[in-house]
BAPA-740305 format. One record per residue (C-alpha): residue number from 1; residue in one letter; x, y, z. Coordinates in nm, 2 decimals, decimal comma. Layout:
BEGIN
NUM a X Y Z
...
END
This chain:
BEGIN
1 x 0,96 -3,48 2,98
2 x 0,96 -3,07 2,89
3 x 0,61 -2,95 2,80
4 x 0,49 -2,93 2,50
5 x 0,48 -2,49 2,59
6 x 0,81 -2,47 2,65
7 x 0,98 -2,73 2,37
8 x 1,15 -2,53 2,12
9 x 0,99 -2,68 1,78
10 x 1,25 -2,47 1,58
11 x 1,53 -2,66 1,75
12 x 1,41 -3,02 1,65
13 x 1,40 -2,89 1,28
14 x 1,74 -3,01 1,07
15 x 1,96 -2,79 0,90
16 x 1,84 -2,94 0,52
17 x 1,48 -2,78 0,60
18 x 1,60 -2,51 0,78
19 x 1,76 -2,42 0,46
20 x 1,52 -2,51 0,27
21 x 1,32 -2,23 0,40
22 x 1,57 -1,98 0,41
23 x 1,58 -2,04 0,01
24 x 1,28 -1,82 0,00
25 x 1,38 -1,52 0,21
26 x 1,51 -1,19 0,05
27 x 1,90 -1,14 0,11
28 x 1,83 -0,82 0,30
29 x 1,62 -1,07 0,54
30 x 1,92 -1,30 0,55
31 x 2,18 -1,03 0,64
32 x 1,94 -0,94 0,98
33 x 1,90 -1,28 1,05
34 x 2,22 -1,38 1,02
35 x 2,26 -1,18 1,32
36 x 2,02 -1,32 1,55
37 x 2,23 -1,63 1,71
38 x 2,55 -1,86 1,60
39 x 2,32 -2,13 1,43
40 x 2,16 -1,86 1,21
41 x 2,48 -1,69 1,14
42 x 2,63 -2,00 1,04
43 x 2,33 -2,14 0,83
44 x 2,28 -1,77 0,66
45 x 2,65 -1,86 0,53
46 x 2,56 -2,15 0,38
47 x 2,66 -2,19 -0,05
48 x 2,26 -2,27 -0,07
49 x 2,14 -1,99 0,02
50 x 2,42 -1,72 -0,05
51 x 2,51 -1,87 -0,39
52 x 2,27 -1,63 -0,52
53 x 2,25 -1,24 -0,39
54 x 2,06 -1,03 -0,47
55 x 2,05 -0,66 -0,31
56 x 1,87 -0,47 -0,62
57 x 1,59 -0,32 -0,40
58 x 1,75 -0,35 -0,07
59 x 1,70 -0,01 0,05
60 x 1,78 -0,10 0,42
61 x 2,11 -0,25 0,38
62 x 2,40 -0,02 0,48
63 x 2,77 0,03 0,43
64 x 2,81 -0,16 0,74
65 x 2,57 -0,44 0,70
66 x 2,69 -0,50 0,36
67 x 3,04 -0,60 0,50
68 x 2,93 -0,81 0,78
69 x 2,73 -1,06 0,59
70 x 2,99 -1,11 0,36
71 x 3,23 -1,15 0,62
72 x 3,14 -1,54 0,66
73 x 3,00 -1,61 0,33
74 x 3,23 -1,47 0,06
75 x 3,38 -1,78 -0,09
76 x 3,03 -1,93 -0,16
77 x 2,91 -1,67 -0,41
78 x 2,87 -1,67 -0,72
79 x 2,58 -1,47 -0,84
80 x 2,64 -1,08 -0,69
81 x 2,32 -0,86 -0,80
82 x 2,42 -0,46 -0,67
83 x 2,26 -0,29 -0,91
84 x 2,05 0,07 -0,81
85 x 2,23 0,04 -0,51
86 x 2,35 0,40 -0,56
87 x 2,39 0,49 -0,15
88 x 2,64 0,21 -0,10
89 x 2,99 0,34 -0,12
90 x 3,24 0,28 -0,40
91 x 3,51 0,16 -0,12
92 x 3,29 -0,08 0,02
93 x 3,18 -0,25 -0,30
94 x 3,55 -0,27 -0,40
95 x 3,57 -0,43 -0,04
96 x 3,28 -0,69 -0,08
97 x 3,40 -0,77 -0,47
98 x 3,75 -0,83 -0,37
99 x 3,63 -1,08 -0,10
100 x 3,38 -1,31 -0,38
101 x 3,67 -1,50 -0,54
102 x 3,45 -1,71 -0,75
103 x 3,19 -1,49 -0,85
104 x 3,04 -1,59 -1,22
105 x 2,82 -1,30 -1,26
106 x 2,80 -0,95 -1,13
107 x 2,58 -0,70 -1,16
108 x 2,66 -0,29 -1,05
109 x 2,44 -0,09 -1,24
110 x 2,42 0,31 -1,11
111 x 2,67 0,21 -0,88
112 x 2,91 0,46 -0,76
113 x 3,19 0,33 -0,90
114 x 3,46 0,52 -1,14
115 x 3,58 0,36 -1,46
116 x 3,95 0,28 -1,30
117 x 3,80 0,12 -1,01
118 x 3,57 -0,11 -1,20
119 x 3,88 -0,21 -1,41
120 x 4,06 -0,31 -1,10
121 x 3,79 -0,47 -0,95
122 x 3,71 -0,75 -1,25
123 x 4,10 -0,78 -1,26
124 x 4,12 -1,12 -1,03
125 x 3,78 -1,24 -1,16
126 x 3,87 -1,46 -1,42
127 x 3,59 -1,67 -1,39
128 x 3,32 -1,41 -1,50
129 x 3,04 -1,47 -1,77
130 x 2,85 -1,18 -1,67
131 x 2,91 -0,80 -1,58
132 x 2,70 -0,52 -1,63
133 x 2,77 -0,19 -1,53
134 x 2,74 0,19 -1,53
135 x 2,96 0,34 -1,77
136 x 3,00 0,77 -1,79
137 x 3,22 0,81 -2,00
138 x 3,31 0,51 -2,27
139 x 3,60 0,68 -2,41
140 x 3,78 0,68 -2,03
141 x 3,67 0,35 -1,97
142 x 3,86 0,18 -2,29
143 x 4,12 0,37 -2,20
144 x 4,15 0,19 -1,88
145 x 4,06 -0,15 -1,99
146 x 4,35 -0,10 -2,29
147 x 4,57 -0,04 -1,98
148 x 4,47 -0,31 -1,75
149 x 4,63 -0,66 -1,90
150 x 4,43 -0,85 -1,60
151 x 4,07 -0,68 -1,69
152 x 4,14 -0,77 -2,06
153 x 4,16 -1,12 -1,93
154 x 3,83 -1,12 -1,78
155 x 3,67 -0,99 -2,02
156 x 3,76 -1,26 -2,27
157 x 3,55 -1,49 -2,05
158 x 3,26 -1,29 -2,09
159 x 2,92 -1,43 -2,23
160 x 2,70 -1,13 -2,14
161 x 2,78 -0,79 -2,08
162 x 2,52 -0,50 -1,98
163 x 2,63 -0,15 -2,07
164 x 2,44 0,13 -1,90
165 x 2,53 0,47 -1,99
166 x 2,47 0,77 -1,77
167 x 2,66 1,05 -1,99
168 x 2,71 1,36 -1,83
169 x 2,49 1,62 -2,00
170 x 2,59 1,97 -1,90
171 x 2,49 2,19 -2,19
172 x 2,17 2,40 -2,13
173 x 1,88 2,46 -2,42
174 x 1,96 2,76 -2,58
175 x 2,32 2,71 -2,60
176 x 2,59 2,64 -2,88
177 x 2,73 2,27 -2,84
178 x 3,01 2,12 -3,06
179 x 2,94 1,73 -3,09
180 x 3,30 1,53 -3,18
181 x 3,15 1,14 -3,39
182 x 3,41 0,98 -3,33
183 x 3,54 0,61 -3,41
184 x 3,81 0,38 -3,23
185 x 3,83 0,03 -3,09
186 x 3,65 -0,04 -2,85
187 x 3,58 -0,30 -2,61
188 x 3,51 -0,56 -2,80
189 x 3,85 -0,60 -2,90
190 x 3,86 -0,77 -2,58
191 x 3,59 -0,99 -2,59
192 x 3,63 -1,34 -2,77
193 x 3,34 -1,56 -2,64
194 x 3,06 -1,25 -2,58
195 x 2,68 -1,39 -2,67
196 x 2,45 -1,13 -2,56
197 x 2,48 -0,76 -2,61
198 x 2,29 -0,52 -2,34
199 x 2,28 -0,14 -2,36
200 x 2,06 0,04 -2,12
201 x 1,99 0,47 -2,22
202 x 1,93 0,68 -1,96
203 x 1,61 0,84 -1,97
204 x 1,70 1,20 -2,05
205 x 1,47 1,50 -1,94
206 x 1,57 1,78 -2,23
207 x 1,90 1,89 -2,08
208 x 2,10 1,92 -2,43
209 x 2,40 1,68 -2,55
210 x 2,69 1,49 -2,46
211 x 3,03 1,68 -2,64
212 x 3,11 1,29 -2,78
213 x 2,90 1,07 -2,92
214 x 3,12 0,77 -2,98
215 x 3,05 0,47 -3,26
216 x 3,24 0,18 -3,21
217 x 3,49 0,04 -3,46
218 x 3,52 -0,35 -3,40
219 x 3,86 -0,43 -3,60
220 x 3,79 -0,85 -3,50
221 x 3,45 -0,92 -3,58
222 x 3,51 -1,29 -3,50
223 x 3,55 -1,18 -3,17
224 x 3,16 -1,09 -3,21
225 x 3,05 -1,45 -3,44
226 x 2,90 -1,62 -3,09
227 x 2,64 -1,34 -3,02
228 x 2,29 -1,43 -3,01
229 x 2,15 -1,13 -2,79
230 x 2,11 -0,79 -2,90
231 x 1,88 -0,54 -2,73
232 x 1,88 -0,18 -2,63
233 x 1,62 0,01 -2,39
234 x 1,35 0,22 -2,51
235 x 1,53 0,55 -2,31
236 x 1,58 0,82 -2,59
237 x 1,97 0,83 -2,44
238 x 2,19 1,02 -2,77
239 x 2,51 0,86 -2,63
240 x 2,35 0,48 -2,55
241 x 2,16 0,47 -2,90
242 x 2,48 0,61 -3,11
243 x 2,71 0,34 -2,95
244 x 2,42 0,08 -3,00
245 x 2,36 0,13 -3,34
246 x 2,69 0,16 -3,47
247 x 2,77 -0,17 -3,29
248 x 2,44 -0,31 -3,49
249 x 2,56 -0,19 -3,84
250 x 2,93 -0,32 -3,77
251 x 2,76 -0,66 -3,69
252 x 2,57 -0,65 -3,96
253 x 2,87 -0,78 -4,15
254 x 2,89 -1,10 -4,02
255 x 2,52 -1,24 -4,06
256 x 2,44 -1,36 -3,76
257 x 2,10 -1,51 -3,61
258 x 2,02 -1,37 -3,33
259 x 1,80 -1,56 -3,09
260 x 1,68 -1,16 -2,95
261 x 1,65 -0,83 -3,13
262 x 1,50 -0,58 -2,90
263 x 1,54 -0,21 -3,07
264 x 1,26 0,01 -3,02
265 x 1,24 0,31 -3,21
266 x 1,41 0,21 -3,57
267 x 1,42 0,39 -3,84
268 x 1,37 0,08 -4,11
269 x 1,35 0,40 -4,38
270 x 1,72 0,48 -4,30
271 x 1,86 0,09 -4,28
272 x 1,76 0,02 -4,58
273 x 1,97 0,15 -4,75
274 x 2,26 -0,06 -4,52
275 x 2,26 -0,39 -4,72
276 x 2,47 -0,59 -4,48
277 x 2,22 -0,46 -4,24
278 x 1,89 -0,61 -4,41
279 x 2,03 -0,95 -4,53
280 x 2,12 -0,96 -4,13
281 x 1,77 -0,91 -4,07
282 x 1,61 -1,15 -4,29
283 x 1,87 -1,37 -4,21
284 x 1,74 -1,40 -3,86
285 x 1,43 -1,44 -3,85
286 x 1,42 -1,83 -3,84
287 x 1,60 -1,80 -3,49
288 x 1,40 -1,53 -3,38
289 x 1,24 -1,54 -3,01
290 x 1,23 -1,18 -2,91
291 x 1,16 -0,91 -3,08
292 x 1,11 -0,48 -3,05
293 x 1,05 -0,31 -3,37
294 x 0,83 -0,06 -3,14
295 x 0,74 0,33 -3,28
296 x 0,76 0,28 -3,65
297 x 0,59 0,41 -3,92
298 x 0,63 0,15 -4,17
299 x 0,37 -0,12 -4,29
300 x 0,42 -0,44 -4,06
301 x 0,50 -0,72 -4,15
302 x 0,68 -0,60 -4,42
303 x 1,00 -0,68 -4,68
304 x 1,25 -0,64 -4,43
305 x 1,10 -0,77 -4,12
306 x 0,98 -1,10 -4,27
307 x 0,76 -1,22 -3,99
308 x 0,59 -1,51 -4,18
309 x 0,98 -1,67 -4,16
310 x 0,98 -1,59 -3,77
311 x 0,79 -1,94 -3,66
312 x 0,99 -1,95 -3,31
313 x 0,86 -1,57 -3,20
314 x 0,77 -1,58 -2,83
315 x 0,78 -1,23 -2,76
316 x 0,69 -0,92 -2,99
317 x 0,64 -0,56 -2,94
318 x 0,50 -0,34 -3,19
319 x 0,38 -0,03 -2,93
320 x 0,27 0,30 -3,11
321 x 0,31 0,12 -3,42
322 x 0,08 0,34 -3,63
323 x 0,04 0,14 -3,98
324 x -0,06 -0,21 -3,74
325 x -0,47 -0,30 -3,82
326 x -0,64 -0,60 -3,76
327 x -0,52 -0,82 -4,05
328 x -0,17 -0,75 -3,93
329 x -0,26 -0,93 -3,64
330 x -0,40 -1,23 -3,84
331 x -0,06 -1,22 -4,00
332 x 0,11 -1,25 -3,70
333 x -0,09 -1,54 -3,59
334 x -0,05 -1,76 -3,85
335 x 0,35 -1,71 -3,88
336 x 0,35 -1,74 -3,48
337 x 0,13 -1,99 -3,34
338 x 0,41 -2,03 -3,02
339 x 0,39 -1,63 -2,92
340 x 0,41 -1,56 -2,57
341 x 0,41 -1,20 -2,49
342 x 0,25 -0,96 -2,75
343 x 0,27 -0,57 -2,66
344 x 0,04 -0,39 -2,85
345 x 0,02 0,01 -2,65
346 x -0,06 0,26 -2,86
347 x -0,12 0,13 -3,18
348 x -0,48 0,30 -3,29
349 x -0,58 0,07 -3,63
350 x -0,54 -0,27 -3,43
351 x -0,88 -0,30 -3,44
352 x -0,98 -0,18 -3,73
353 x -0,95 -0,28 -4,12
354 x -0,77 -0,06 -4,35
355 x -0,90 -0,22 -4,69
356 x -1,29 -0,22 -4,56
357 x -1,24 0,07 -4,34
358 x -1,48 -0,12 -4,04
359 x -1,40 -0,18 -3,69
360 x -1,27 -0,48 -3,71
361 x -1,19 -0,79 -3,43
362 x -1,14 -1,05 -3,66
363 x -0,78 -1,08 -3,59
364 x -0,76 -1,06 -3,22
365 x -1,01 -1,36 -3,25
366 x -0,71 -1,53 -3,48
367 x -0,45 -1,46 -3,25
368 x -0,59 -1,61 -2,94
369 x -0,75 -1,90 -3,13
370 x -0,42 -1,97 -3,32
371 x -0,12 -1,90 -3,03
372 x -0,27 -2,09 -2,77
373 x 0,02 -1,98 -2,54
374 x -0,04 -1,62 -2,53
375 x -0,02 -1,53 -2,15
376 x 0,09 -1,16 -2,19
377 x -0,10 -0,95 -2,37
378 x -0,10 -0,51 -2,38
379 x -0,36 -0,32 -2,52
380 x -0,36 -0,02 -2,31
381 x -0,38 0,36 -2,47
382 x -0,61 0,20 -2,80
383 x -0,94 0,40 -2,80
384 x -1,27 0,20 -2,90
385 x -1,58 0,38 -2,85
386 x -1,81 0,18 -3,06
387 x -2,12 0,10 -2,96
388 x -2,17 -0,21 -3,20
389 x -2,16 -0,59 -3,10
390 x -1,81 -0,55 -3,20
391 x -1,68 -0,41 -2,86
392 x -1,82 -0,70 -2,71
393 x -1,71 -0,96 -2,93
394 x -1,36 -0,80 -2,83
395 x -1,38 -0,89 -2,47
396 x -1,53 -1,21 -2,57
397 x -1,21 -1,29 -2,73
398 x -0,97 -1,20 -2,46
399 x -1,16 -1,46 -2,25
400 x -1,10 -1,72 -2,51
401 x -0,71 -1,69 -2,43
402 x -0,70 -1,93 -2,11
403 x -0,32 -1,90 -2,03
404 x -0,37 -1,51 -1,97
405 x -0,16 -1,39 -1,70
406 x -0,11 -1,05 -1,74
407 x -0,35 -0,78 -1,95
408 x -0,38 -0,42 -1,97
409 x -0,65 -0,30 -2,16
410 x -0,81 0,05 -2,21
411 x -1,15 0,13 -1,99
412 x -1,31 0,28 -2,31
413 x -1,31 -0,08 -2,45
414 x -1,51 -0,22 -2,17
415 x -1,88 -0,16 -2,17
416 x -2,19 -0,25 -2,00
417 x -2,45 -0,45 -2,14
418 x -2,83 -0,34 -2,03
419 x -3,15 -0,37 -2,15
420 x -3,29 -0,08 -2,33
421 x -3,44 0,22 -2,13
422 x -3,22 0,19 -1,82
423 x -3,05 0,45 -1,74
424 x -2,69 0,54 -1,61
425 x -2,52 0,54 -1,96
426 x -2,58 0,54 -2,33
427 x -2,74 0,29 -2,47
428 x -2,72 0,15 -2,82
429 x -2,87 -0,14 -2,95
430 x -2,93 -0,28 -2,56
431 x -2,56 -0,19 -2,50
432 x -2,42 0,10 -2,24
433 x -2,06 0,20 -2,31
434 x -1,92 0,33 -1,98
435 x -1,97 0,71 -1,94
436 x -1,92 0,94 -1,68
437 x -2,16 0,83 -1,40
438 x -2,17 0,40 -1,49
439 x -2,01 0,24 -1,23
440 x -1,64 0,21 -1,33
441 x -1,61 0,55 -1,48
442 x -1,68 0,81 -1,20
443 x -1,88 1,15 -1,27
444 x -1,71 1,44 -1,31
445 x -1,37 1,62 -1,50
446 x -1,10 1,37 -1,52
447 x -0,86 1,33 -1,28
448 x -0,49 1,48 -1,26
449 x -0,24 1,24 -1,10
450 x -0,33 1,23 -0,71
451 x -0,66 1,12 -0,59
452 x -0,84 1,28 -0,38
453 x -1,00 1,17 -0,02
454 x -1,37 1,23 -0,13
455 x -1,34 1,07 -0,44
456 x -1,17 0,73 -0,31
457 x -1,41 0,73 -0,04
458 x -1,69 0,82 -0,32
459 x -1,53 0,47 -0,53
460 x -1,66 0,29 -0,20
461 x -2,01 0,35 -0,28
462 x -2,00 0,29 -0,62
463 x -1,88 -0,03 -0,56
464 x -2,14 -0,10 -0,34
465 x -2,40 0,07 -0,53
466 x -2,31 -0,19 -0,83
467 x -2,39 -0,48 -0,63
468 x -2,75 -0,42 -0,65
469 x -2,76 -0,42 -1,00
470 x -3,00 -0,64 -1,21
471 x -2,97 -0,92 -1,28
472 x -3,04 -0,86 -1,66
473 x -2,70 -0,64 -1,66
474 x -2,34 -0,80 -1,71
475 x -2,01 -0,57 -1,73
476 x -1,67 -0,68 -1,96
477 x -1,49 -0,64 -1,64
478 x -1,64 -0,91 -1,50
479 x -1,63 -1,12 -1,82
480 x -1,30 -1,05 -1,82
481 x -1,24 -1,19 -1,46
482 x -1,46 -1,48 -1,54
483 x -1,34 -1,57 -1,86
484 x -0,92 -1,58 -1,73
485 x -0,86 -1,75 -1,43
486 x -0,51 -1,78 -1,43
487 x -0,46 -1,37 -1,45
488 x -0,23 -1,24 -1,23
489 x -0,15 -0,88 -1,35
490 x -0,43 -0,68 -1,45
491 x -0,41 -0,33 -1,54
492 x -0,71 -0,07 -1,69
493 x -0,53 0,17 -1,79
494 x -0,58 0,49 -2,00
495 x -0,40 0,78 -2,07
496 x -0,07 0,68 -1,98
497 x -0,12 0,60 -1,62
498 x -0,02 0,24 -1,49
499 x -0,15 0,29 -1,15
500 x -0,24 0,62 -0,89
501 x 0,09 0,83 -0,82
502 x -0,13 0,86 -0,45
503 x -0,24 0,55 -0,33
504 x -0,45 0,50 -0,04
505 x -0,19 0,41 0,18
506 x 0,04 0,74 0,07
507 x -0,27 1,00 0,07
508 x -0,30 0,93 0,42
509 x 0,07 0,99 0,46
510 x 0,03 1,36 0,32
511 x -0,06 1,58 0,63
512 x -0,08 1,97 0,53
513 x 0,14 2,20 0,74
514 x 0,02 2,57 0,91
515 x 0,23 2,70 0,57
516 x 0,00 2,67 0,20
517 x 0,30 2,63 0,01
518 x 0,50 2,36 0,17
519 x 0,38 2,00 0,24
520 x 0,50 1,86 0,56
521 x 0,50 1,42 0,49
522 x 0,49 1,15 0,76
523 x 0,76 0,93 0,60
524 x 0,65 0,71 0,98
525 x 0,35 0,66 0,80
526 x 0,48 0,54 0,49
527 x 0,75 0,32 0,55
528 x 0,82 0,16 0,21
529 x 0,87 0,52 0,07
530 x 1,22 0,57 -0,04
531 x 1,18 0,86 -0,35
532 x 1,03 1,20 -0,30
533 x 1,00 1,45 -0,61
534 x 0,85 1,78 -0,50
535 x 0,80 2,08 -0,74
536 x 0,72 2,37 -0,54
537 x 0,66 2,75 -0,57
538 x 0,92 2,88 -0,32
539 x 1,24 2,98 -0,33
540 x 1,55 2,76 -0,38
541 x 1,68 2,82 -0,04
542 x 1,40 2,74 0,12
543 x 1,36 2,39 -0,08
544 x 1,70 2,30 -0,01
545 x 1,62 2,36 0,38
546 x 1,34 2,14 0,37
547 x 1,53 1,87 0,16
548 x 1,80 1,85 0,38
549 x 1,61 1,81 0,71
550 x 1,44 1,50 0,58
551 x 1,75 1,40 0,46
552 x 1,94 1,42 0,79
553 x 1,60 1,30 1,01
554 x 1,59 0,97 0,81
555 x 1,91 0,90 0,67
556 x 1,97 0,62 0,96
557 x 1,64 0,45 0,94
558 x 1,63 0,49 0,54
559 x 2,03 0,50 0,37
560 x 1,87 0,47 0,01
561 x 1,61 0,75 0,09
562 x 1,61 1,03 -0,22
563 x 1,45 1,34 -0,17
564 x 1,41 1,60 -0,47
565 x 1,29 1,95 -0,32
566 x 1,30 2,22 -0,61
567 x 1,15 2,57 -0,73
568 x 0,86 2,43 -1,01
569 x 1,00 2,71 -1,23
570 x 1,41 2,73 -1,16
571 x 1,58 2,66 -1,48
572 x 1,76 2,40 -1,35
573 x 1,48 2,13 -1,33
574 x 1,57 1,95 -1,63
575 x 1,97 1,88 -1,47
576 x 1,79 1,81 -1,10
577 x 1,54 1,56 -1,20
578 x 1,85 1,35 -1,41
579 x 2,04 1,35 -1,08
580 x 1,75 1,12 -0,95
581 x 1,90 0,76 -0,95
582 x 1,80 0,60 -1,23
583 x 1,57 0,32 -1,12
584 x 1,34 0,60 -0,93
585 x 1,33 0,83 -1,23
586 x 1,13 0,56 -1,42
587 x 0,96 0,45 -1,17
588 x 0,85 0,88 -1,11
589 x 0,85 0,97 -1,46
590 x 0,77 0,67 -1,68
591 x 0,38 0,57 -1,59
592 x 0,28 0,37 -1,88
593 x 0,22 0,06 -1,87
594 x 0,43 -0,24 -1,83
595 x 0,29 -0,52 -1,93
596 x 0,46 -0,72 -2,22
597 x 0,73 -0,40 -2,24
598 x 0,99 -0,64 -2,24
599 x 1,06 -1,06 -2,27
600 x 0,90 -1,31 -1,98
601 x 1,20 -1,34 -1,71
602 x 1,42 -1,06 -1,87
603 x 1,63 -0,93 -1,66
604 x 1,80 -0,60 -1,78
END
C-alpha cells in the first residue's frame, strides 16, 4: 500500500468538488491554473466555472493570457465582465468576443475599442440582454449602429444597456468655445425590449467643453414602455448629464414606474415647470426601490418627491442635502419602514430641529426603531460638537440598529464619557468630547493626506496607552463595536477622506533618493500598486524620463501599471490627470466616502 506521505490526496478528490472549489477562485487565478497540468486545463474549461468571467480588476492578465484561456472555454460563456481593462488591446478583445458565441451579457467599459469595432463586434451576438460600453463620441457611434443592420438586431434584444461617456475635451480655460445642442434619433430607435437605462459621466478635472452636447430625440417611445431602471452617476460629465436628462424628459411622456431613479444633482426648481416630468414622478413613487435625489436645495420630502407614497424604498440618498433636519428623517421612517441603505454625507441639519431650533436625535432614534432592516447607513462629513447627553443618545441609537453592516460616521460625533475632573479632554456635564490629545484624536495640526512614520508609530502608543484607562471611562467607539455585531464596513471619516492615501504598507514603499525633488518608489515592495500620480516641481523632460523608466522596468511584471509623472504647475495638468483610466481617477481623486453611495449589489 503507498504511504500515507506520498499518496496524492488531491488525486482521490472527484471532479464535482474539484469544481466546486474552483467556484470560488478569481478568473485571473483560473487562467494560471489552467496552465498547471491537463486535468486543470480541462476542469478550468468547465461551463461551471467559466460561465461567469469576470476580469474587472485583473491587472495581471495579458494580451496573451487573455487568448489562451479562452482558447478551450469559449463556447461555455455567457457572462463576459472586461470592463477597466484599458491595457488589453482592441484586436484581442475583438478576438476573444468573436470566439463567445453565446454570450448573454457583456461588459467593456474604458475599453480600447472604437465605435465601428464595437458595432461589429455585437453583430453575431443575438442573444445579448446586456452591453455596456465606452462611448466618445455618440453622434459617430449612431451613425454606425444606423449602418450596421446586424448590430440593430442585437440591440433589439437588449434589457440593459450601460452608456459610459468619455467625451474628448480639448478646449483650454480661457478660450472661446462654440457648443452645437443638437437633437436626432438616437439609439433607442433600436431598442424594443430595453428595461434599465445606465449612464456613467466621466469625472472631469476643469478642462473646458465638449463642441456637441447632444439630446436625444426618441421618435418610438414604445420602444422605451418596458424600462424600469433609470440612473446616472454622480460625475459632473456636461456630455453624459445632457444626453441623460434629455432622455429623462422625453420619457417623461409615457408615465412610467420606475422600480430605480438614481439622479444626483437635480434641479427640482427647473423640472417643475416640465409637467409630464412631475406627474412621472409622482407617478412612481409606489414602485420605488432606489432612489438619488442627492445635492438639492429644496425641502425634502416635498410636493414633487412624495416620499410618504414610496412604501417599497430600500435605498435612498439624500447626500449634501442642505434643507434635511431631524423630522425629515422621522418622515422617512414612517413612509419607509423596509429601507435598506440610507446615505446621509453632508447634510448639516440632520440632527437638528428647524421649528425648535435644538439639537435634535429624535429622528434617528425613529428611523432605526421603525426600518428594522437598515444595514447601510452614512453619516460621514455632519459636524456635532455638542457636549449635551444628546451626542450620546446618538451613538446609543446607532447601536439599536442590529442588522448594521456598514457605517461611516464623523469622529466629532464620538465622545468619551469620564467622570468630572479627569483630564485629557473637555469635560461637560461628566462628558469629554474628543480633542486634540484624547485617545482617538492625536495632538497636534491636522494632518494633510500622507501619514507620517513618527506619527503611525506615535498611534501605537496611544493605543496602548488607552488600555489602561479606568474603568469608570467608556468611548462611543467602543459602544459602537459593542452595540453592532454584524458590521462589516466601518469608516470614521472626516473631512472628505475615506481612508490614508499612505498606508502602512505603501509608506514603507516610499524610499527618498540622493535627489530632494524626485522620489525614487520600490514598486517590489508594493506589489498590489498599479496607479501612480506624482506632481512634482521639475521640469517636463525630466518627469517624462522618470515616467517612462518605470514604465518600461515593470511593464512585464505589471501590463495594467499607470504611471502619471508631471510638472505640479504645467498648464496641462487638468488634460493629463483625465488621461488617467477612469477607474484609477476615482479611486486617486474621489476620497469620500462610500458607504450607501449607491444600491446593495449595484453593479454599474
Amino acid at each position: 500500500m503507498e504511504s500515507s506521505c506520498t499518496m496524492n490526496w488531491f488525486q482521490r478528490l472527484s471532479d464535482d468538488v474539484i469544481l466546486k472549489i474552483l467556484s470560488y477562485m478569481k478568473t485571473d487565478d483560473l487562467c494560471s491554473l489552467c496552465r498547471v497540468n491537463k486535468l486543470f486545463e480541462r476542469l478550468c474549461a468547465d461551463r461551471a466555472v467559466v460561465r461567469n468571467c469576470d476580469f474587472e480588476e485583473s491587472f495581471i492578465v495579458t494580451d496573451k493570457v487573455l487568448k489562451n484561456f479562452f482558447r478551450t472555454c469559449c463556447s461555455h460563456v455567457e457572462y463576459l465582465n472586461l470592463n477597466h481593462c484599458y491595457w488589453i488591446s482592441g484586436r484581442t478583445i475583438e478576438m476573444v468576443v468573436a470566439k463567445c458565441k453565446n454570450l448573454q451579457a457583456l461588459a467593456l467599459i474604458d475599453c480600447n475599442l472604437t465605435s465601428k469595432r464595437i458595432c461589429k463586434l455585437i453583430t453575431s451576438l443575438q442573444d445579448l440582454t446586456l452591453l455596456a460600453f465606452t462611448v466618445h463620441n455618440i453622434r459617430e457611434f449612431d451613425l454606425e449602429l444606423n449602418n450596421s443592420p446586424g448590430a440593430q438586431r442585437t440591440m433589439q434584444n437588449l434589457r440593459t444597456l450601460c452608456l459610459h461617456f468619455k467625451v474628448e475635451l480639448p478646449l483650454k480655460p480661457g478660450v472661446s468655445i462654440s457648443i452645437q445642442f443638437t437633437r436626432q434619433p438616437s439609439l433607442f430607435e433600436h431598442c424594443r425590449n430595453l428595461e434599465e437605462f445606465h449612464v456613467i459621466g466621466q469625472p472631469v478635472i476643469s478642462c473646458g467643453m465638449p463642441r456637441d452636447l447632444l439630446q436625444p430625440h426618441v421618435t418610438k417611445l414604445d420602444n422605451l414602455k418596458n424600462l424600469k431602471e433609470l440612473s446616472i452617476n454622480d460625475a459632473i460629465d456636461p456630455a453624459a448629464r445632457i444626453f441623460f436628462f434629455g432622455t429623462l424628459l422625453e420619457i417623461s411622456r409615457l408615465q412610467l414606474q420606475f422600480r430605480t431613479l438614481l439622479k444626483p444633482t437635480a434641479n427640482f426648481d427647473r423640472y417643475e415647470r416640465k409637467a409630464d416630468f412631475i406627474k412621472c414622478l409622482k407617478h412612481t413613487m409606489p414602485c420605488i426601490e432606489n432612489l438619488d435625489v442627492s445635492r438639492t436645495f429644496a425641502e425634502f420630502p416635498n410636493s414633487v418627491i412624495t416620499i410618504e407614497k414610496a412604501p417599497k424604498l430600500k435605498f435612498l440618498n439624500i447626500v449634501e442635502s442642505h434643507e434635511v433636519d431631524s423630522s425629515s428623517l422621522s418622515s422617512i421612517a414612517d413612509a419607509c419602514p423596509g429601507l435598506v441603505s440610507l446615505n446621509c454625507r453632508n447634510c448639516p441639519k440632520i440632527f437638528h430641529n428647524k421649528s425648535l431650533q435644538v439639537e435634535d436625535t429624535t429622528g434617528l432614534q425613529d428611523l432605526v426603531l421603525k426600518c428594522q432592516y437598515l444595514q447601510h447607513l452614512n453619516l460621514s462629513a455632519i459636524h456635532f460638537h455638542k457636549v449635551s447627553d444628546v451626542a450620546w443618545n446618538l451613538v446609543s441609537h446607532i447601536c439599536d440598529t442590529k442588522e448594521l453592516q456598514s457605517l461611516a460616521i464623523s469622529p466629532c460625533c464620538l465622545a468619551v464619557r469620564k467622570r468630572a475632573g479627569d483630564s485629557g479632554g473637555t469635560v461637560t456635564g461628566g462628558k469629554r468630547l474628543l480633542t486634540p490629545g484624547s485617545e482617538l484624536m492625536p495632538s497636534g495640526k491636522r494632518r494633510r493626506v500622507g501619514v507620517q512614520r513618527s506619527n503611525v508609530e506615535s498611534s501605537v502608543h496611544q493605543r496602548s496607552a488607552s488600555t489602561s484607562r479606568s474603568s469608570s471611562e467608556s468611548n462611543d467607539l467602543e459602544r459602537l463595536v459593542n452595540g453592532c455585531p454584524h458590521i462589516k464596513h466601518f469608516e470614521l471619516i472626516n473631512a472628505g477622506l475615506s481612508r490614508p492615501a499612505f498606508n502602512k504598507e505603501y509608506n514603507n514603499g516610499l524610499m527618498p533618493k540622493h535627489s530632494c525633488y524626485t522620489p525614487c518608489l520600490s514598486y517590489t515592495q508594493v506589489k498590489t500598486l498599479i496607479a501612480l500620480q506624482l506632481f512634482m516641481g521639475d521640469t517636463l523632460a525630466s518627469c517624462k524620463k522618470i515616467q517612462t523608466h518605470i514604465q518600461k522596468s515593470f511593464e512585464k511584471d505589471r501590463p495594467a501599471l499607470v504611471t502619471t509623472i508631471f510638472p505640479l504647475l504645467h498648464e496641462d495638468v487638468p488634460h493629463v490627470v483625465n488621461s488617467i483610466p477612469t477607474k484609477h481617477l476615482e479611486d486617486l481623486t474621489i476620497l469620500s466616502s462610500y458607504v450607501s453611495q449607491k444600491p446593495p449589489g449595484w453593479i454599474w
